[in-house]
PDB file of N, CA, C and O in Angstrom:
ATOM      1  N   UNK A   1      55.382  -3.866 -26.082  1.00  0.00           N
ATOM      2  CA  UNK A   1      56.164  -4.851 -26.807  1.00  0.00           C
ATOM      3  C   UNK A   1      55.329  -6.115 -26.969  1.00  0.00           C
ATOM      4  O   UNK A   1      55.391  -7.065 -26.189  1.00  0.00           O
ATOM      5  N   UNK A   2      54.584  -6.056 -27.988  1.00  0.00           N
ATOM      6  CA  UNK A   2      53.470  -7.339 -28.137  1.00  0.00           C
ATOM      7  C   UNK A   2      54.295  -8.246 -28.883  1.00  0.00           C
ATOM      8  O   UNK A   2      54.855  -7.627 -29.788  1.00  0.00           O
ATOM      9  N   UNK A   3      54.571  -9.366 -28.869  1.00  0.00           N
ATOM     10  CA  UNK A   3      55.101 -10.840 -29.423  1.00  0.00           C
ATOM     11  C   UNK A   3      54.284 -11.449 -29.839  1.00  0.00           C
ATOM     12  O   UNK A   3      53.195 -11.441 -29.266  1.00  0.00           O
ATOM     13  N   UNK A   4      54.481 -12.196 -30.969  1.00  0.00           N
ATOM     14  CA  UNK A   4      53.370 -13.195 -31.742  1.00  0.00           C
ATOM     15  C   UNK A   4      53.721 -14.343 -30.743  1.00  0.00           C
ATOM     16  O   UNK A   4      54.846 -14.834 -30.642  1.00  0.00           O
ATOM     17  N   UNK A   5      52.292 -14.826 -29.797  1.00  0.00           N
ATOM     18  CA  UNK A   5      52.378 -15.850 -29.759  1.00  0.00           C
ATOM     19  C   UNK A   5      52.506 -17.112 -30.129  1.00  0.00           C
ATOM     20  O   UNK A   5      51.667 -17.350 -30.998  1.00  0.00           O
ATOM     21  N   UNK A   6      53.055 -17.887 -29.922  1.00  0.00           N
ATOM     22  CA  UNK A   6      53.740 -19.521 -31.240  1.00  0.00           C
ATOM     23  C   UNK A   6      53.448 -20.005 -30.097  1.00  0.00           C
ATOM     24  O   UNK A   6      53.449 -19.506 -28.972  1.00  0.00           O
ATOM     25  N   UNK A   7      53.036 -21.675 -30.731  1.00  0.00           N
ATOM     26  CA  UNK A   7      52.885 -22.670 -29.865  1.00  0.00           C
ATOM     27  C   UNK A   7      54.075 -23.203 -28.609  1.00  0.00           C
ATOM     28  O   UNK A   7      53.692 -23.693 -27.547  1.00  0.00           O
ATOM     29  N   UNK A   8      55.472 -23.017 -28.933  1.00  0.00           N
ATOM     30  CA  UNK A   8      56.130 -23.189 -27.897  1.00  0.00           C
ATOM     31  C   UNK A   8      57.387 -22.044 -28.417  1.00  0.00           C
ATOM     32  O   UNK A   8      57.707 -21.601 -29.520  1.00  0.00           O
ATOM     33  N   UNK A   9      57.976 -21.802 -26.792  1.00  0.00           N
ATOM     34  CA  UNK A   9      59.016 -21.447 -26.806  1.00  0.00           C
ATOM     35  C   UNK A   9      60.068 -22.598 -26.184  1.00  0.00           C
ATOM     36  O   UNK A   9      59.766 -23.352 -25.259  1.00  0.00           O
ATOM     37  N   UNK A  10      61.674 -22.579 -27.040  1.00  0.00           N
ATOM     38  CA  UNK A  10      62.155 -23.415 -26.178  1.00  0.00           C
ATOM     39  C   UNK A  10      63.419 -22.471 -25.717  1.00  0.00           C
ATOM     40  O   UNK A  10      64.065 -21.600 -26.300  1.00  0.00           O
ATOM     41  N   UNK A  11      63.471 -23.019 -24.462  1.00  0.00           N
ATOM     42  CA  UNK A  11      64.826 -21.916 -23.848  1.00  0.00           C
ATOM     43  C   UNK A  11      66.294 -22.718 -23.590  1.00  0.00           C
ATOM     44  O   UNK A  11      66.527 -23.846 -23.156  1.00  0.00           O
ATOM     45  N   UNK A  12      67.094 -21.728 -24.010  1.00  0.00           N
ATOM     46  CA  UNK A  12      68.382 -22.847 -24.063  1.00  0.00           C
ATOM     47  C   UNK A  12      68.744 -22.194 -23.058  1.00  0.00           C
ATOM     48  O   UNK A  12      69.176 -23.083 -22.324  1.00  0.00           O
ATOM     49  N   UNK A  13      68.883 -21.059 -22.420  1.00  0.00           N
ATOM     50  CA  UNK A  13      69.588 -20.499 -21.506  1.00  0.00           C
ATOM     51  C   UNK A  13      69.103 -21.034 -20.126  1.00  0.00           C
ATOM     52  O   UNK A  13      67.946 -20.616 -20.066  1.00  0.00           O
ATOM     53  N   UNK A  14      69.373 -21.772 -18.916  1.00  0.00           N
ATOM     54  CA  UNK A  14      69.442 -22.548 -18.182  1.00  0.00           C
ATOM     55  C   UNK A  14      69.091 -21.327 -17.262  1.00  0.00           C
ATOM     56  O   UNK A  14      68.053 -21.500 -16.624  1.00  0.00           O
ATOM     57  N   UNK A  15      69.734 -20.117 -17.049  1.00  0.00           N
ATOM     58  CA  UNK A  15      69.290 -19.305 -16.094  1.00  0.00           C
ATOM     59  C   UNK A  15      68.094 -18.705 -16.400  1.00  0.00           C
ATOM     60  O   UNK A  15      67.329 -18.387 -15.489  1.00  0.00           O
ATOM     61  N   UNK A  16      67.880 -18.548 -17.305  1.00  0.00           N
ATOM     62  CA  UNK A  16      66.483 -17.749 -18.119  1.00  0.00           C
ATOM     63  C   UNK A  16      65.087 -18.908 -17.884  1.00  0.00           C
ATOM     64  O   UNK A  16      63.922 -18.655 -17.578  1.00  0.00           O
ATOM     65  N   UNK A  17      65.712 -20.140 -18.147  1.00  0.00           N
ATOM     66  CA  UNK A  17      64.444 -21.223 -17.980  1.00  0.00           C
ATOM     67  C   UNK A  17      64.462 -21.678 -16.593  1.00  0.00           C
ATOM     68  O   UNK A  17      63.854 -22.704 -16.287  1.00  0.00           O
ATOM     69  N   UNK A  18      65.181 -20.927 -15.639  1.00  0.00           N
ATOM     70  CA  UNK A  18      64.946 -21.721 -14.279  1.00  0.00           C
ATOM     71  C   UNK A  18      64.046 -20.112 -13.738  1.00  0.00           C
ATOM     72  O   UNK A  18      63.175 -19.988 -12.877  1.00  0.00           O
ATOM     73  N   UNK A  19      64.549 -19.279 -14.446  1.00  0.00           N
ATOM     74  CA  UNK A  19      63.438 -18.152 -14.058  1.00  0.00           C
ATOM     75  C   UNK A  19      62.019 -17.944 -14.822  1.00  0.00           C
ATOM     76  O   UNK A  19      61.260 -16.975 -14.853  1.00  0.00           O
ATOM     77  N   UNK A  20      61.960 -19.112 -15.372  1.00  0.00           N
ATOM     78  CA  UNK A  20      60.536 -19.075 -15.995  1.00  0.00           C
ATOM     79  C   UNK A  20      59.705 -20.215 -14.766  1.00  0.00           C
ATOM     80  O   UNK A  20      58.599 -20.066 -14.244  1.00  0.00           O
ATOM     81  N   UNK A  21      60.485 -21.090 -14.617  1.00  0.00           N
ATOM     82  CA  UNK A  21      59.999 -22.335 -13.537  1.00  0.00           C
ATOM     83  C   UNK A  21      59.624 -21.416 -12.444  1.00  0.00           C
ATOM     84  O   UNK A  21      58.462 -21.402 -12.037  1.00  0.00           O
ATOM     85  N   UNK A  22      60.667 -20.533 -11.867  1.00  0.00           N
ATOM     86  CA  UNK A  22      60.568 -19.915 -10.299  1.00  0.00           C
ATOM     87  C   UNK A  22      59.358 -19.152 -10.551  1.00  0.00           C
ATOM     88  O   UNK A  22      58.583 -19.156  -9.594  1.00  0.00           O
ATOM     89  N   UNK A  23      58.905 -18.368 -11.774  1.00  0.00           N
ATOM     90  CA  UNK A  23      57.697 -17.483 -11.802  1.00  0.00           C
ATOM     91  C   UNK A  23      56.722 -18.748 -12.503  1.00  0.00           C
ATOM     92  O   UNK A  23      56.187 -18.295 -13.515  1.00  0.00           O
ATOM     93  N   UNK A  24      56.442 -19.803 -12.326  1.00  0.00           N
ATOM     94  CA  UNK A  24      55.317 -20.496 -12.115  1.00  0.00           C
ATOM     95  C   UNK A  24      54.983 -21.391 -13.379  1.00  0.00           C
ATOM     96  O   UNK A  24      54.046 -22.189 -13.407  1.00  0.00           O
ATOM     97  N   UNK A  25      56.024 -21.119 -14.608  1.00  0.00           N
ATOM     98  CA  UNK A  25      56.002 -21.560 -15.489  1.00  0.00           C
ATOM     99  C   UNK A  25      55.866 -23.432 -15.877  1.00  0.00           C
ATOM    100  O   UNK A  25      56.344 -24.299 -15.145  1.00  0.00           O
ATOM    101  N   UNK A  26      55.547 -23.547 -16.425  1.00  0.00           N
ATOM    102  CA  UNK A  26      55.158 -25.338 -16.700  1.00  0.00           C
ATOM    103  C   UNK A  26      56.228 -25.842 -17.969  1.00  0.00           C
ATOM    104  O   UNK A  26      55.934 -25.540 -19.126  1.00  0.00           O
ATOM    105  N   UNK A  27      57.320 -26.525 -17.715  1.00  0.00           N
ATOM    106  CA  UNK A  27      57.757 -27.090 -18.936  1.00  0.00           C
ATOM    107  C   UNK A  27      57.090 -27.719 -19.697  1.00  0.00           C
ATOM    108  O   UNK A  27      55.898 -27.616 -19.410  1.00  0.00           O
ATOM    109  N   UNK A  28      57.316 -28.451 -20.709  1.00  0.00           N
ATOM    110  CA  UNK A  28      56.028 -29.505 -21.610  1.00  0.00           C
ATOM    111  C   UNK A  28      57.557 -30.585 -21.869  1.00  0.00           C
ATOM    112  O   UNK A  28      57.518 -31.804 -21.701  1.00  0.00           O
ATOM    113  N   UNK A  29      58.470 -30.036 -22.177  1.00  0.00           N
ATOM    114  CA  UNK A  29      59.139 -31.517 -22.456  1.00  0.00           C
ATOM    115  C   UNK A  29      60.715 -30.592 -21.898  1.00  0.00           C
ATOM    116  O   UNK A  29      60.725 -29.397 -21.604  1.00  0.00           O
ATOM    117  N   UNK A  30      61.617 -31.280 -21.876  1.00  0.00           N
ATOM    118  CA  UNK A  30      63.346 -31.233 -21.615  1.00  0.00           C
ATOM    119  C   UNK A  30      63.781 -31.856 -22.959  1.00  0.00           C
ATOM    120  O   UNK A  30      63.044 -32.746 -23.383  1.00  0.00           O
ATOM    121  N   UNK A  31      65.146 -31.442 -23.887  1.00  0.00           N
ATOM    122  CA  UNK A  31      65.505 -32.108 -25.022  1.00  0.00           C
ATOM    123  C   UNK A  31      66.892 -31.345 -24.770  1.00  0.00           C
ATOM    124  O   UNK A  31      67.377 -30.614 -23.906  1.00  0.00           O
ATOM    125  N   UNK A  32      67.316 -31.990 -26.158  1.00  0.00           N
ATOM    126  CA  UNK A  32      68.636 -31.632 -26.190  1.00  0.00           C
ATOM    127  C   UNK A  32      68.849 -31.252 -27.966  1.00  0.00           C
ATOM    128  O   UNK A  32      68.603 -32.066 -28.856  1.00  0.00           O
ATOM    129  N   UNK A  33      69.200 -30.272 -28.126  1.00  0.00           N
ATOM    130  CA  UNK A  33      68.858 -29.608 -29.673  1.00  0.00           C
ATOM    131  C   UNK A  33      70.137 -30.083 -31.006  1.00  0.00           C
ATOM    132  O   UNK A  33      71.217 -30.650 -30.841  1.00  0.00           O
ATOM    133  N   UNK A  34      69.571 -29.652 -32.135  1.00  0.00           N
ATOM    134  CA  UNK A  34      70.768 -30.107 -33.103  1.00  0.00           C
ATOM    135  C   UNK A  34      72.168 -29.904 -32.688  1.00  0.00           C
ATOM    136  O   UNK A  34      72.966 -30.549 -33.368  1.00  0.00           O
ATOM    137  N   UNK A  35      72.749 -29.078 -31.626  1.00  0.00           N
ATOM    138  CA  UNK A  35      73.907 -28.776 -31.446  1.00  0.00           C
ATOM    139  C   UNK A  35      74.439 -29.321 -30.303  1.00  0.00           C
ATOM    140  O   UNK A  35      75.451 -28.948 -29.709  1.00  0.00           O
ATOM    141  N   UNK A  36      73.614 -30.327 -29.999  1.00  0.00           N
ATOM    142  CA  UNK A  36      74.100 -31.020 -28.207  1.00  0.00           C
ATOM    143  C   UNK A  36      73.969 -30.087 -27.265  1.00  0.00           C
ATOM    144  O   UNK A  36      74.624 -30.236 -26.234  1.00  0.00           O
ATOM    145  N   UNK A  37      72.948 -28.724 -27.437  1.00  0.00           N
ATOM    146  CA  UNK A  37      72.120 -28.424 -26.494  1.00  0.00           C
ATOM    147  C   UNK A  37      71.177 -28.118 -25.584  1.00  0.00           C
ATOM    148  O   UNK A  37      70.180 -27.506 -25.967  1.00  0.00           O
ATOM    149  N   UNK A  38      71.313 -28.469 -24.278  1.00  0.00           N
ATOM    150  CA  UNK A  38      70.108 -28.919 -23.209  1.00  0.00           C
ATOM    151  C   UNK A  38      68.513 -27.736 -23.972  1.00  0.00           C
ATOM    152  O   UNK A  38      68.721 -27.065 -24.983  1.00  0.00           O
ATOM    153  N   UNK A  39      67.623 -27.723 -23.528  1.00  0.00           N
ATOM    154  CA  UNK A  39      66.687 -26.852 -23.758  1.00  0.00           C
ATOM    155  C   UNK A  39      65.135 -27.312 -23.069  1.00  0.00           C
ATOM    156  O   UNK A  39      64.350 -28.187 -23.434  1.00  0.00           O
ATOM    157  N   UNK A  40      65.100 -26.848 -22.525  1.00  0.00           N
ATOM    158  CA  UNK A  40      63.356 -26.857 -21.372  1.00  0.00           C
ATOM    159  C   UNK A  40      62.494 -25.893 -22.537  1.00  0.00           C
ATOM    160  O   UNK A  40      62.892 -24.787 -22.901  1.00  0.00           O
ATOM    161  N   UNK A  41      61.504 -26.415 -22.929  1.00  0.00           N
ATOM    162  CA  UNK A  41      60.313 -26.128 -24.143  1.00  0.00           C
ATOM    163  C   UNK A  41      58.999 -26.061 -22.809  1.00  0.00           C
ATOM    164  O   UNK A  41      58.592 -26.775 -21.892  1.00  0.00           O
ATOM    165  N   UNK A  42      58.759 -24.963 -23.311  1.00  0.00           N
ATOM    166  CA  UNK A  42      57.480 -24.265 -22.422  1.00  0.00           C
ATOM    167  C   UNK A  42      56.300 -23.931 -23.737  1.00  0.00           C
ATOM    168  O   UNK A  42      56.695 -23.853 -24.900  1.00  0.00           O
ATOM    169  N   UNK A  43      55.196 -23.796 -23.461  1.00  0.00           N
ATOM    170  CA  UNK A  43      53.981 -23.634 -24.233  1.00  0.00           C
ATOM    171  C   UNK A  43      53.770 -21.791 -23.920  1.00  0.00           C
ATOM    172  O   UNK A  43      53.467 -21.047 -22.987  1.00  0.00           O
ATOM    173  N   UNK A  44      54.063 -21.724 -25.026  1.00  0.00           N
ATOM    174  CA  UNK A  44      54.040 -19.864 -25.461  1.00  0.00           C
ATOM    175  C   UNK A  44      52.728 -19.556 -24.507  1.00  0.00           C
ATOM    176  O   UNK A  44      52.296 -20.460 -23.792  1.00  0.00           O
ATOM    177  N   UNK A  45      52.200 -18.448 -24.516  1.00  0.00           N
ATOM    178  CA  UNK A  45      50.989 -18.125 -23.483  1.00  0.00           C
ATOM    179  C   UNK A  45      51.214 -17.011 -23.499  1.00  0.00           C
ATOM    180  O   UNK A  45      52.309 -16.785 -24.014  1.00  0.00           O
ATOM    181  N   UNK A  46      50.556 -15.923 -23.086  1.00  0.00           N
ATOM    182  CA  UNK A  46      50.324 -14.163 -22.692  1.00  0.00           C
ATOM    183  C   UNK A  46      51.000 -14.123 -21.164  1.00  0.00           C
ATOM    184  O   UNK A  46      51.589 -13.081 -20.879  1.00  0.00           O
ATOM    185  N   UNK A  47      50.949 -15.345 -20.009  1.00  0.00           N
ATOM    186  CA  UNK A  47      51.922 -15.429 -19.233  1.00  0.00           C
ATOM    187  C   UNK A  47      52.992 -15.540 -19.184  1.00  0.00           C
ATOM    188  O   UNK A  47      53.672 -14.854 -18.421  1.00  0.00           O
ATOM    189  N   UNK A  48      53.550 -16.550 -20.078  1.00  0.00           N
ATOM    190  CA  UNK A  48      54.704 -16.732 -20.476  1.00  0.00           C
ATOM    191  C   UNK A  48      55.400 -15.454 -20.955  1.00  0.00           C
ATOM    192  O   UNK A  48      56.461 -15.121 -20.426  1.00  0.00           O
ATOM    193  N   UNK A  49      54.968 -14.880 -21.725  1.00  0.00           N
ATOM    194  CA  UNK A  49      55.590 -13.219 -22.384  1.00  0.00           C
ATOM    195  C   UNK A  49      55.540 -12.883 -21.290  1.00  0.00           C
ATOM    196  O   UNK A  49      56.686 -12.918 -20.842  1.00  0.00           O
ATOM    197  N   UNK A  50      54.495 -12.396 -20.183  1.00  0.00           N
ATOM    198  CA  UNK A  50      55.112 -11.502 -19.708  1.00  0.00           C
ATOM    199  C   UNK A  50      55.908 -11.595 -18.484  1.00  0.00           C
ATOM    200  O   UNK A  50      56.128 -10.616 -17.771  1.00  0.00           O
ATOM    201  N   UNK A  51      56.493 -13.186 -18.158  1.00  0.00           N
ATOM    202  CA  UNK A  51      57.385 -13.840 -17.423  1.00  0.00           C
ATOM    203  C   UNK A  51      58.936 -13.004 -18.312  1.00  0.00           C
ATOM    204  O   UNK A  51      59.904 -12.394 -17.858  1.00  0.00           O
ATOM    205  N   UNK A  52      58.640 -13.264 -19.301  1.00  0.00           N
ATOM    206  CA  UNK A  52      59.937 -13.304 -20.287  1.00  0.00           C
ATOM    207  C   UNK A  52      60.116 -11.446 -20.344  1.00  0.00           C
ATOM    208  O   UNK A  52      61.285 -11.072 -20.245  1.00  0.00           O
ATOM    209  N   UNK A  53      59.302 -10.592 -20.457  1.00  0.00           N
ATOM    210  CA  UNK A  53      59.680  -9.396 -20.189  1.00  0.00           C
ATOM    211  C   UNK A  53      59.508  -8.922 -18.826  1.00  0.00           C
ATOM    212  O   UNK A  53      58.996  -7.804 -18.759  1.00  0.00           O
ATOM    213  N   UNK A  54      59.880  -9.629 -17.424  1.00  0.00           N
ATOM    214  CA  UNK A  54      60.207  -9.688 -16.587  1.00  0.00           C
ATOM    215  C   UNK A  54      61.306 -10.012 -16.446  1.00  0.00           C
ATOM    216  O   UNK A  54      61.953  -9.415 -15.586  1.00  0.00           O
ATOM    217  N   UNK A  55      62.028 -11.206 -17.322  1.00  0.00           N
ATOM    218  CA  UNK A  55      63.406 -11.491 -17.498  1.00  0.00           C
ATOM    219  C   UNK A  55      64.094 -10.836 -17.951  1.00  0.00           C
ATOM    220  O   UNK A  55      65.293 -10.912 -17.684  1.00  0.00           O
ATOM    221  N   UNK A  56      63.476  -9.716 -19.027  1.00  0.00           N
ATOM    222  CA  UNK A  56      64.346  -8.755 -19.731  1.00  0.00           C
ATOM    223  C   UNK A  56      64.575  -7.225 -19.609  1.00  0.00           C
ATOM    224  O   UNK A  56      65.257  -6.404 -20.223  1.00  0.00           O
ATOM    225  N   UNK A  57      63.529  -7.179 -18.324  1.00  0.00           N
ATOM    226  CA  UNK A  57      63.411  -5.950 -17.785  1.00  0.00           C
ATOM    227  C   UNK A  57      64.262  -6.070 -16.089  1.00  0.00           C
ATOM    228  O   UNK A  57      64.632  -5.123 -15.396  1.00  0.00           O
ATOM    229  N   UNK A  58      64.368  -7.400 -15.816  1.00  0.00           N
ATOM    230  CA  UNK A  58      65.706  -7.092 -14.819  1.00  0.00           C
ATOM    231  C   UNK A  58      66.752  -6.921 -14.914  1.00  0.00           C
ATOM    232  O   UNK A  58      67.364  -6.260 -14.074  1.00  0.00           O
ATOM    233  N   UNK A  59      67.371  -7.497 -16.049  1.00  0.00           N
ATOM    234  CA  UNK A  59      68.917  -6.616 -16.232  1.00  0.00           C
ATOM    235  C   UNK A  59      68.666  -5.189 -16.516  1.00  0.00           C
ATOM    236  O   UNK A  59      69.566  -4.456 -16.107  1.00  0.00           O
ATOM    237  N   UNK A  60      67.777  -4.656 -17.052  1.00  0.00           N
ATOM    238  CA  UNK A  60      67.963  -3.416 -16.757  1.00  0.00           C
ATOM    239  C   UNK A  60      67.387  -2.304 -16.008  1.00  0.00           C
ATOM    240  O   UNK A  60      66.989  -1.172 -16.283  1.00  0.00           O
ATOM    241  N   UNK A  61      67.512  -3.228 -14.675  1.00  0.00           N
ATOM    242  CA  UNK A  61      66.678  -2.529 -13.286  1.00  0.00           C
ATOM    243  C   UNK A  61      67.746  -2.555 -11.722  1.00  0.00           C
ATOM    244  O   UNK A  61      67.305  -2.101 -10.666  1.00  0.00           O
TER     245      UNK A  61
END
């Protein structure tokens, strides 16, 4: 499952971006989006993916 890397990802899901922090991840900024919501913006990376299909391979483990 290869993903085009982009300069950032931003995560709105609060449990999903505190499991990017716990696996070692670096925010770049905290905001709050057109809809009044929170979002932690991380810098895309080949780590980052495969943090994120770690996130998506535990619900179904």
């Amino acid at each position: 499952m290869n993903q085009t890397i982009k300069d950032y990802r931003y995560i709105y899901n609060m449990d999903q971006a505190n499991f990017y922090l716990e696996n070692g991840q670096v925010p770049v900024e905290f905001g709050v989006g057109g809809k009044n919501d929170v979002y932690i913006k991380f810098k895309d990376s080949k780590e980052l993916q495969n943090v994120f299909h770690q996130w998506v391979s535990r619900k179904y483990n």
